[in-house]
C-alpha positions in Angstrom: 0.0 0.0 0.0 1.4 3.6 -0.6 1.8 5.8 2.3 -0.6 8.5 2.3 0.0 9.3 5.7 2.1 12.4 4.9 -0.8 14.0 2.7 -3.6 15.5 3.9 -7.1 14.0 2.1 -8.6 17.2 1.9 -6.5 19.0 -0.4 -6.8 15.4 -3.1 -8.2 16.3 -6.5 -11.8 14.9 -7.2 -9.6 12.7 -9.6 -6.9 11.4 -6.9 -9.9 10.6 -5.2 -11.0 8.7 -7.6 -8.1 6.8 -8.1 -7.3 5.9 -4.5 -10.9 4.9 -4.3 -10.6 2.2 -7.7 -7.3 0.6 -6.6 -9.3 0.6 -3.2 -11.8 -1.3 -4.5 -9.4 -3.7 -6.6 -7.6 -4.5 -3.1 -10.4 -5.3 -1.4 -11.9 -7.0 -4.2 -8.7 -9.6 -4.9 -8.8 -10.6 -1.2 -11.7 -12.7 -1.6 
């Protein structure tokens, strides 16, 4: 997982967002 601890998830682009949220969904996804 990338660390995303040093950026704060407010100032993330509607786009980053989006992004983080896919390969979110492709981790959780491949677990199963």
């Amino acid at each position: 997982m990338p660390k995303l601890s040093d950026k704060d998830p407010l100032k993330l682009t509607k786009l980053q967002k989006g992004i983080l949220a896919y390969r979110y969904f492709v981790l959780t996804n491949s677990l199963d």
